[in-house]
C-alpha positions as CSV (number, residue, x, y, z in Angstrom):
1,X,79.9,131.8,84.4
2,X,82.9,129.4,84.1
3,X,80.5,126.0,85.8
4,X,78.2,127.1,83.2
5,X,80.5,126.4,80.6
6,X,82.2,123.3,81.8
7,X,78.7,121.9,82.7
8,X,77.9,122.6,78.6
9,X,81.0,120.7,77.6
10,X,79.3,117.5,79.9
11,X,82.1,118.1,82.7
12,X,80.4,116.9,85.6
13,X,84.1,116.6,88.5
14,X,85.5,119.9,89.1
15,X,89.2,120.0,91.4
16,X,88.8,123.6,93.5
17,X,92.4,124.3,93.9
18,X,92.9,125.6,97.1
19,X,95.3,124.4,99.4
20,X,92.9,124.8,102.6
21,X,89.6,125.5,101.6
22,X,87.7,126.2,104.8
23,X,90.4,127.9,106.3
24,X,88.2,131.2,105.8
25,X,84.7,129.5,107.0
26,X,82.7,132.7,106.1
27,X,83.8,132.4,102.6
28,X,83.5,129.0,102.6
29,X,80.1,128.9,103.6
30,X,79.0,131.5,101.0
31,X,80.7,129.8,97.9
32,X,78.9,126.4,99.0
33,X,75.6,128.4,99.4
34,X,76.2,129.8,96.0
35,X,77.4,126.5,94.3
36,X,74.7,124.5,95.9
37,X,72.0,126.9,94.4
38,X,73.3,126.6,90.8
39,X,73.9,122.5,91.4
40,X,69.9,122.7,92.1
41,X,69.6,124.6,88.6
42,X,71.0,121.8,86.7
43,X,68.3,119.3,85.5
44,X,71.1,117.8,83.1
45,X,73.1,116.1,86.0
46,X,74.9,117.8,89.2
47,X,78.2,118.7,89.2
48,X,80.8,116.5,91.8
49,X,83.4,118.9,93.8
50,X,86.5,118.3,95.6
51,X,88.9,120.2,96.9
52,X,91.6,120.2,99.8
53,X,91.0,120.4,103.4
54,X,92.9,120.7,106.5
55,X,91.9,118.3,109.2
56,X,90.3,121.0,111.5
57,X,87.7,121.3,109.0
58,X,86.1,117.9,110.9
59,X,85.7,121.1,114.0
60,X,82.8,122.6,111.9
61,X,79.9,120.0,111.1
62,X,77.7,122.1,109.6
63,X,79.9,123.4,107.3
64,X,81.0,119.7,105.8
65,X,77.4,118.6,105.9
66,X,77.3,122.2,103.5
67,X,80.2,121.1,101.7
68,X,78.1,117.8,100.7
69,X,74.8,119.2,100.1
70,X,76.6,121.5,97.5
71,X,78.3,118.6,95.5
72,X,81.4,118.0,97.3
73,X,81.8,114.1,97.6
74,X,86.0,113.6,97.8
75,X,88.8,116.0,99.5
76,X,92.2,115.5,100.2
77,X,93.8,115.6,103.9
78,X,97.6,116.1,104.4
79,X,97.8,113.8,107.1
80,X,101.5,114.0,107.0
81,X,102.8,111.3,110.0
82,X,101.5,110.4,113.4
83,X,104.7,110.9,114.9
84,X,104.1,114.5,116.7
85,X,107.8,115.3,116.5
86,X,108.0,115.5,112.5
87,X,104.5,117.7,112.9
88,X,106.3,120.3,115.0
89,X,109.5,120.0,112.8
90,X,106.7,121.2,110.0
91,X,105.1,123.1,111.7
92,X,101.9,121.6,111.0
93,X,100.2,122.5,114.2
94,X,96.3,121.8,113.5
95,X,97.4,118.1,113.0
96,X,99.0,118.2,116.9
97,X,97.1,117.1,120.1
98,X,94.1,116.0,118.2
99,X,92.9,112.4,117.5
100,X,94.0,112.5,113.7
101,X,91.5,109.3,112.8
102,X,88.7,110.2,114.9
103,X,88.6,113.6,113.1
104,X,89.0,111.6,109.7
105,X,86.0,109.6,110.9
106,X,84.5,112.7,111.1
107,X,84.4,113.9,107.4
108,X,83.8,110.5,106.8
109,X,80.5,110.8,108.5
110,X,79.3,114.2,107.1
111,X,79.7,112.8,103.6
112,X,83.2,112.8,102.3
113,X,85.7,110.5,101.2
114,X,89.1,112.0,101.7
115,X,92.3,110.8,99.9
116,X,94.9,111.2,102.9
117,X,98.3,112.2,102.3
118,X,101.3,110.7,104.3
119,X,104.9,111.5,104.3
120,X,107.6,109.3,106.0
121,X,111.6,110.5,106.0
122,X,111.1,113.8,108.2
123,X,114.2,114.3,110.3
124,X,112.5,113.1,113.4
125,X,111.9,110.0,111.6
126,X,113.2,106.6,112.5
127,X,113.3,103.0,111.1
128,X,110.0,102.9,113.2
129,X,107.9,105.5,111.2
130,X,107.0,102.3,109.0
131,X,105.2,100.3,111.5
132,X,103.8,103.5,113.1
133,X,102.3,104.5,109.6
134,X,100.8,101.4,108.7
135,X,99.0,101.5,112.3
136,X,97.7,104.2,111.9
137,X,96.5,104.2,108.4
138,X,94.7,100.9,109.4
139,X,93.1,102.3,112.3
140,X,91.8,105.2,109.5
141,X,88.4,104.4,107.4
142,X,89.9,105.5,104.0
143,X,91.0,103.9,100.9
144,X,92.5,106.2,99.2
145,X,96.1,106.8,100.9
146,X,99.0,108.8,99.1
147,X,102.3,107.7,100.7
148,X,105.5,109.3,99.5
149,X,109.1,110.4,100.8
150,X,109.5,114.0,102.0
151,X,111.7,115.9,99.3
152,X,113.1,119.5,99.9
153,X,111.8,121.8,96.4
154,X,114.0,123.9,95.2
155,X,113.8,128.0,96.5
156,X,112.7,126.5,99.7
157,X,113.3,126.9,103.3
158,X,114.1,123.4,103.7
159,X,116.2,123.0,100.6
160,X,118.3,125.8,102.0
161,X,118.9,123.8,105.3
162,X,119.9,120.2,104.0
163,X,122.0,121.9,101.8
164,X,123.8,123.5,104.1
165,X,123.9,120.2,106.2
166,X,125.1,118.6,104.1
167,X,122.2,116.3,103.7
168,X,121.6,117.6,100.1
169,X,121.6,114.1,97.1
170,X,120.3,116.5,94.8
171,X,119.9,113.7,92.0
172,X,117.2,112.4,94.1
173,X,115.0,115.3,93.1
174,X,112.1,114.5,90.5
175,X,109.3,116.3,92.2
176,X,106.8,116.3,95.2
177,X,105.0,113.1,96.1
178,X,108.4,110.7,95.0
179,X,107.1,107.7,95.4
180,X,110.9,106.3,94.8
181,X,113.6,108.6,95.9
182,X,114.6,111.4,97.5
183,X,117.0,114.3,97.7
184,X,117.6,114.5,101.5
185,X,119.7,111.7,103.3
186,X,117.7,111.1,106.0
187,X,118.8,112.1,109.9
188,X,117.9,108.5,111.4
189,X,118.3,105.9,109.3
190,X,120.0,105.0,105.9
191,X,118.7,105.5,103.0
192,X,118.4,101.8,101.9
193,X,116.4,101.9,105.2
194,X,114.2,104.7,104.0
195,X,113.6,102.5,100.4
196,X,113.2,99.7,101.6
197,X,110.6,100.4,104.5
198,X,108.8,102.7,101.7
199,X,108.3,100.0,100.1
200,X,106.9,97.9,102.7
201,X,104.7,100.5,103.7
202,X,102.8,100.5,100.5
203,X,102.6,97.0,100.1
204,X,100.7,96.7,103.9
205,X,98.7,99.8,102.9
206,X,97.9,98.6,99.2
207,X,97.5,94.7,100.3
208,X,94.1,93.8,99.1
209,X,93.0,92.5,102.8
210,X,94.1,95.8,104.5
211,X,92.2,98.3,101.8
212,X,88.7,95.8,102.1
213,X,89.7,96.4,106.4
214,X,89.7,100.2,105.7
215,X,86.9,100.5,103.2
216,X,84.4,98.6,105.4
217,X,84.9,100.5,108.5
């Protein structure tokens, strides 16, 4: 099949798009049962997996411990914010009324090291979010940590309603994950707010000290 011919070509990291791979656990299970059998198979070196996972994945145990046995060593978590407000403004409910880093530490244990994505500039957001982020992302045993302003993508929901807010900078637009910019004015703060405490937010997270702090826990 196609991981026989990759593995043939010496690829040894395969990305498994899917947005939220255990969200069907059956499935899940099976495709790591099967993957895990072939990995055996392959006397030439393993194969490494990743993937992305919601954070209710750190429910099912066995399943991650699967996930690891099988290959999978990385994921990525969409975190998002700890402020609850911007999660229900999302809709991002499995991230609500749970213990965000203890459910990090979680995957950690089983195996995994997740790259966690955070956003900061939902409307909910203040000029607190900064200091709120960085405390949390400290109290979180990961390295990795993708930090960027939320952006509204054309054709969607969210597009529609800054536009019709008025809210709409639409030469702020040069993709998802803008490290830089953005094409909604923000709802609590300025935007020279929103820069500027970007950028101190990724110069506590990416400060040498702090990433040693997170990778030893």
């Amino acid at each position: 099949g196609e991981l026989d011919q990759l593995h043939k070509l010496g690829c040894r990291d395969v990305l498994m798009a899917d947005d939220n791979f255990t969200i069907v656990r059956k499935r899940a299970s099976a495709l790591l049962e099967a993957i895990d059998t072939w990995n055996e198979t392959q006397s030439s070196g393993r194969m490494r997996f990743i993937t992305q996972l919601s954070i209710d994945a750190a429910r099912d145990m066995d399943l991650l411990r699967l996930a690891v046995k099988a290959g999978m060593d990385r994921c990525f978590i969409g975190i998002e914010t700890p402020n609850e407000e911007s999660l229900k403004e999302v809709r991002k409910r499995q991230n609500m009324r749970v213990d965000m880093a203890g459910e990090v530490r979680k995957i950690v244990e089983a195996g995994l090291m997740p790259l966690c994505g955070m956003i900061v500039g939902f409307d909910h957001d203040g000029p607190d979010i900064f200091q709120r982020q960085a405390k949390f992302i400290a109290d979180i045993p990961v390295p990795a940590i993708q930090v960027g302003l939320l952006v509204a993508p054309y054709g969607t929901p969210l597009f529609d309603r800054i536009k019709s807010q008025g809210r709409l900078m639409e030469e702020g637009y040069i993709g998802e994950g803008n490290l830089v910019d953005t094409n909604i004015m923000p709802a609590r703060m300025s935007r020279d707010e929103l820069r500027g405490g970007l950028r101190w937010l990724l110069n506590e997270v990416f400060d040498p000290d702090n990433w040693y702090k997170r990778l030893e826990q």
